[in-house]
N, C-alpha and C positions, 0 to 999 in steps of 0.2 A: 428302811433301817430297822430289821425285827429287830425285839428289845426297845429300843426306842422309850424311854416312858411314853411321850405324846402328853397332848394335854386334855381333859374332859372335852364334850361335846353332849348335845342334846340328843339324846337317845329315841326322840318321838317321831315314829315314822312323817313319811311326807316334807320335810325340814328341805327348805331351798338348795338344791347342786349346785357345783359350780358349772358342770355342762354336762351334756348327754351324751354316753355312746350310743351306738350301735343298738337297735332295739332288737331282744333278746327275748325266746316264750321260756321261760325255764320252771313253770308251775304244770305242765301238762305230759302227760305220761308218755308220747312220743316226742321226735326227735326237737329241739331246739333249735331254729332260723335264724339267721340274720338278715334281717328284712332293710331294704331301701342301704345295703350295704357298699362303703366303696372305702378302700384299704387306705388311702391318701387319708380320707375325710378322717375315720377311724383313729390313725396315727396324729391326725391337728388336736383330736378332740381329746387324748389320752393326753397331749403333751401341754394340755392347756389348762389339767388339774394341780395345784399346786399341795392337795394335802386330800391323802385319802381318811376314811374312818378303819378302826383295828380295836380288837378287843387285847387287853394287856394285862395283868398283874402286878403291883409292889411287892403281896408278900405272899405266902404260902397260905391256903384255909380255904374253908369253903366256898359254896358259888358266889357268896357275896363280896369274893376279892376283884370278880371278873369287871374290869374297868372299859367303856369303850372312850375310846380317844382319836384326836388326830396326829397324823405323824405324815413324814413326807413321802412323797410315792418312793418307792426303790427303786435301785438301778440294776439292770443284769448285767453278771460277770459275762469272760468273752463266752464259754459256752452255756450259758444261761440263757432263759427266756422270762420276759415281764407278762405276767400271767393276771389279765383280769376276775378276777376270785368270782363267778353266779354263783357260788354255794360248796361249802367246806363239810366234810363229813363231821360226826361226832363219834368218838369211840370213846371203851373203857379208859384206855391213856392217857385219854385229854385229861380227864376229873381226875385220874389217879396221879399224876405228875403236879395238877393245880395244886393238889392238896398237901405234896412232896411226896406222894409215892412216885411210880411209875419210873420214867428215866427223868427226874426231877435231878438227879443229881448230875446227871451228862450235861444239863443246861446252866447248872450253878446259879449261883442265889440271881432269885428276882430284879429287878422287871425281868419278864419275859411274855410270848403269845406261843399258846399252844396252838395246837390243829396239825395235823400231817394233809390229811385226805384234800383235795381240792379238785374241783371242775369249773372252767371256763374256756375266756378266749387267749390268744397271744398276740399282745399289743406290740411289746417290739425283741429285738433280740440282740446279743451281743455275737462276737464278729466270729466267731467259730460255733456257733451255734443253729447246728445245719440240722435238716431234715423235716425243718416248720418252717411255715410262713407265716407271716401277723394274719391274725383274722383265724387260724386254724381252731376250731373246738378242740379241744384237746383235756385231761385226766391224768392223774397222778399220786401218789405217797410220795413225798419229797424230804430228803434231807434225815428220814425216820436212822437213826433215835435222836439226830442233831436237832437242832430248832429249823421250824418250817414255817413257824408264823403264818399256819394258813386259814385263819379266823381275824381275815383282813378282805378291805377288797380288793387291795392287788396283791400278788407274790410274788417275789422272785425263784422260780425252780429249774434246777440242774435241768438238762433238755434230756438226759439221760434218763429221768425220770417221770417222764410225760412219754402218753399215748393218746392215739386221735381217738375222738370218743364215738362209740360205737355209733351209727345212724339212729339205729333205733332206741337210743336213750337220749330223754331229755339231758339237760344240768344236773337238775338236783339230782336225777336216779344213780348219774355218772357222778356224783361225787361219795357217792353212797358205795361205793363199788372197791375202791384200791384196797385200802388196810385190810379192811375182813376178808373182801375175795385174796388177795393176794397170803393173809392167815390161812386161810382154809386152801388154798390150792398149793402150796406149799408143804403143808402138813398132809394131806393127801398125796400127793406126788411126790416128793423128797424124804418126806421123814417116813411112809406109812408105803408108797410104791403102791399104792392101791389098783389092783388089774380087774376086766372084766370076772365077775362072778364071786370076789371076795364078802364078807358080811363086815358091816363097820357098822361100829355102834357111835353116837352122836351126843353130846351129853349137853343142855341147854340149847338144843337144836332150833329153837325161835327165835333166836339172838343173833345179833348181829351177824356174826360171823356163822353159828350157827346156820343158818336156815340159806346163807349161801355153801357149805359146807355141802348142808342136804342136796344142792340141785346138783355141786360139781362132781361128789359121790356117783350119781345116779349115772350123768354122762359116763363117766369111766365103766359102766355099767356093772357097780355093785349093789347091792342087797343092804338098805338103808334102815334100820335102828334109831329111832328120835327119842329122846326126852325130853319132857316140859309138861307144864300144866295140862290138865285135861280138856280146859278151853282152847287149847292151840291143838290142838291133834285135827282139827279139818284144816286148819291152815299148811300142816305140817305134810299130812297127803296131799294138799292139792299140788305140793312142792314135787310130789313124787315117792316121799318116805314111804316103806312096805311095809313097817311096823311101828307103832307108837308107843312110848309108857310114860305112865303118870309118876313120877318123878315120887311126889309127894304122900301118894299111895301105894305106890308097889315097890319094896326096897330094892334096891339096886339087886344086893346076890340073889334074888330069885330070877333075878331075868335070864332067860336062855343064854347060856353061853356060848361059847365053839366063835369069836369075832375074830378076823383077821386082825383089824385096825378097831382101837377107840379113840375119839377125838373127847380128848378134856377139858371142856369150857367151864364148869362148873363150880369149880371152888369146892373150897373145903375137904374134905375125907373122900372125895368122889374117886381120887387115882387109888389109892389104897383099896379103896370097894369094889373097884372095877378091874383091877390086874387077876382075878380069879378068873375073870368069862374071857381074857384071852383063850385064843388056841396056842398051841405048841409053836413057837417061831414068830408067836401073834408081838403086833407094835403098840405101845400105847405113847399118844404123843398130847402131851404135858402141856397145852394151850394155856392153862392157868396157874402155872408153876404154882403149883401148891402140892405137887409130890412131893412125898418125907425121904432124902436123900437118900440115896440106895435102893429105893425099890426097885425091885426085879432081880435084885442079883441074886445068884445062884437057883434062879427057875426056871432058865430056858425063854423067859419073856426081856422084850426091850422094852425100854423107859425111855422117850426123848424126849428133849424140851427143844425149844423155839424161841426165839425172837426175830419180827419178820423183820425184812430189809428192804429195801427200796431195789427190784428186780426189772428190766426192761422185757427179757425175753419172758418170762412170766406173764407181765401184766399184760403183754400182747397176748398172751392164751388167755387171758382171764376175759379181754376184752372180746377176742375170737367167739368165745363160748355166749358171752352177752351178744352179739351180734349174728349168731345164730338162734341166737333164741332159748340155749338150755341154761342162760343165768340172768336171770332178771332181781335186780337187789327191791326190795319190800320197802317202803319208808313207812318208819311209826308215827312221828309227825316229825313238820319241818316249822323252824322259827326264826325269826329273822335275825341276825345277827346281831343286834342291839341285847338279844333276850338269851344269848349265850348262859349267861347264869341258871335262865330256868330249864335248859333243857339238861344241861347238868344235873338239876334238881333231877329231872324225871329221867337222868340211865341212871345216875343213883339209886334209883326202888330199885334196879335189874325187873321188871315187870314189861319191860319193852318186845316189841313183836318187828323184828327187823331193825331198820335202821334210823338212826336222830341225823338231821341235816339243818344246817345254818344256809339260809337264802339272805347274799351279799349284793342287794337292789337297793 
C-alpha cells in the first residue's frame, strides 16, 4: 500500500525476519544468482511475510523527514508484477520531490515513498500480466512521475515497465541503470537524433546520468565533450570521452564550439552560456530545466526540455547496450536502505561520481 504511513521499526541492521527468500549475491559486480532456487518454495516464503519495511514521509523537508517503517506487502493489479525490491536507485528527484520540489506536487501532500528506479526479483503476478515468470531478475522506472514507492522491499510495478536484467549486471548495478540511462538515451536519441560522427558536448558528465550519457554518446559513435572537475577527467576517458574541461577553470564560452547536441545537466546559467557553441541546426536539450524561456528563438538553434517517462522499447535498448557491454552504470556508494536519509545527504553536495543505490537485504 505505497503511502501507507506504516508504523516505525528498528532501523539496525541484522534485526530478526520473519523468513528468508531466495539467496541473492547483489554486492558483486557480475551477475546476481539465485542459488538453491525453487519457484514453489520462493512463492510460500513471499506469502509468509505479513509486513515488509519501506522508507516514508509525513511531511516535506530535509533528509531528516525520511522515516523507515512497516506496512503490509502489496498486491499486484491484473497487469502488474510484486517485485522483490535488491536495491532502488537514488536520483536527483527523489531529494527534490522529498523536499517538495521535483514532481512533489503530482503526488500531493504527504505521506508518501519516493524512489522510481528498482532491481530485483518477481514474486508473483496478477492475471494479465504476461511475459514474466516469478523468479525473473528483472529492472525498471515505474509509474515515473506517479508514485512508485520504490525505496521498499517490495513493489508493485506496471509489467509494462520492467525488463530482464542484463546477465552481466549484478542488482544493485541494474538498479542503477533506468532513470539516468533511460535520461540520457532519450535526449540523445529523441530529442538530440544523435548519428555516427556528430560532436556533443556533456555538461556535468560524471553524474549520474551524466557519465551514462558519455558511454551511450560514444556507441552511436559520436565525438564526446565532458565536463566536470578536474579530478574526474581519468574517470571520464576511461568512459571513452575524447575531450574533457574543467568546468570550474575554463569558462564555458571559450570551449571549442561547432557541437551538434549539448546535454544540460548542470544547473544554473549553463543553457544560456552553452547555446553559443551550437552549430547552425545544433540541439541543446535542457536536462536541468533551468533554460530562461525562449531561448533560441530567432537563431536558428533548438532548446528542448525533457521529462523522462517510463518507456519499454527504450529501456530494452538501454539494457541491450548494458549487455553488450558499451554501458556499464558506475556506483558512487551503495547504503542500505534504512540510511536513505544519508545518501540524500551526499547527492545533495552534487560532488557524486555515477550513481547512489539503496541495498533492500
Amino acid at each position: 500500500m505505497p503511502g501507507a504511513p506504516g508504523r516505525p521499526v528498528d532501523p539496525r541492521p541484522g534485526r530478526p525476519r520473519a523468513v528468508q527468500t531466495a539467496d541473492v549475491t547483489v554486492t558483486d559486480t557480475g551477475p546476481a544468482t539465485l542459488t538453491g532456487y525453487d519457484a514453489g518454495l520462493y512463492v510460500a516464503q513471499y506469502e509468509g511475510i505479513s509486513a515488509v519495511r519501506a522508507i516514508t514521509q509525513h511531511t516535506l523537508g530535509g533528509p531528516e523527514v525520511l522515516t523507515l517503517v512497516e506496512r503490509p506487502v502489496p498486491e499486484p493489479g491484473r497487469a502488474e508484477a510484486l517485485v522483490r525490491v535488491r536495491a532502488a536507485g537514488v536520483n536527483p528527484v527523489d531529494w527534490q520531490t522529498r523536499a517538495g520540489g521535483g514532481v512533489a506536487a503530482r503526488l500531493g501532500p504527504p505521506p508518501f515513498t519516493v524512489g522510481w528506479d528498482l532491481a530485483g526479483e518477481v514474486v508473483s503476478l496478477g492475471a494479465d500480466a504476461g511475459g514474466l515468470r516469478v523468479g525473473d531478475r528483472v529492472f525498471g522506472m515505474s509509474r515515473f512521475p506517479a508514485q512508485a514507492a520504490a525505496y521498499a522491499e517490495y513493489a508493485v510495478v506496471p509489467v509494462r515497465d520492467l525488463a530482464p536484467v542484463p546477465a552481466r549486471l549484478g542488482l544493485v548495478h541494474a538498479a542503477a541503470l533506468p532513470l539516468a540511462g533511460l535520461t540520457a538515451w532519450t535526449a540523445l536519441t529523441a530529442k538530440a537524433a544523435v548519428r555516427a560522427g556528430d560532436r556533443v558536448l556533456i555538461h556535468a558528465a560524471a553524474g549520474g546520468v551524466g557519465h551514462l550519457a558519455v558511454q551511450i554518446a560514444k556507441s552511436l559513435g559520436a565525438h564526446v565533450t565532458g565536463t566536470a572537475r578536474a579530478e574526474k577527467h581519468d574517470f571520464l576517458k576511461g568512459l571513452g570521452a575524447d575531450e574533457v574541461v574543467d568546468h570550474r577553470t575554463t569558462p564555458i564560452e571559450t570551449i571549442t564550439g561547432g557541437f551538434d547536441a549539448i546535454l544540460e545537466l548542470g544547473g544554473g546559467d549553463n543553457a544560456a552560456r552553452s547555446l553559443r557553441l551550437l552549430r547552425p541546426g545544433g540541439v541543446l536539450v535542457d536536462i536541468a530545466h533551468h533554460a530562461p524561456r525562449g531561448l533560441g528563438h530567432g537563431t536558428g538553434l533548438r532548446v528542448a526540455t525533457m521529462l523522462v517517462k517510463p518507456d519499454r522499447a527504450a529501456l530494452r535498448e538501454v539494457a541491450r547496450l548494458a549487455a553488450t557491454g558499451h554501458l556499464t552504470p558506475v556506483l558512487d556508494r551503495t547504503y542500505p536502505l534504512s540510511d536513505a536519509a544519508v545518501a540524500h545527504r551526499r547527492g545533495e553536495r552534487r560532488t557524486t561520481t555515477g550513481k547512489l543505490v539503496l541495498t533492500a537485504e
